[in-house]
Phi, psi and omega in degrees: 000138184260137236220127162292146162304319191273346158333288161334300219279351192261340179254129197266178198207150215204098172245178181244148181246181185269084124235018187045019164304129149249166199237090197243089174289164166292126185320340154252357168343151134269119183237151183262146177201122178056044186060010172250152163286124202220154125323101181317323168299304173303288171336301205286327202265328175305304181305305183293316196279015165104332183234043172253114179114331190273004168297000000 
């Protein structure tokens, strides 16, 4: 799915981290997660749907 840039950068993604703190970024943020670089939109979608990690 193709994605607008400015689409990304307007839409936010909302994590909870474990100290149960949240976090609400732009879909293009860059966020490090397990030492890898991820676009807080690609991150959010890996964590929900289940397949971050299954490579």
């Amino acid at each position: 799915m193709l994605v607008k840039e400015d689409d990304l950068k307007n839409t936010r993604y909302q994590f909870t981290l474990s100290d149960g703190r949240e976090v609400e970024l732009a879909g293009d943020a860059q966020v490090e997660y397990d030492g890898e670089l991820h676009t807080a939109a690609n991150l959010f979608d890996a964590l929900k749907e289940g397949y971050y990690g299954r490579l």
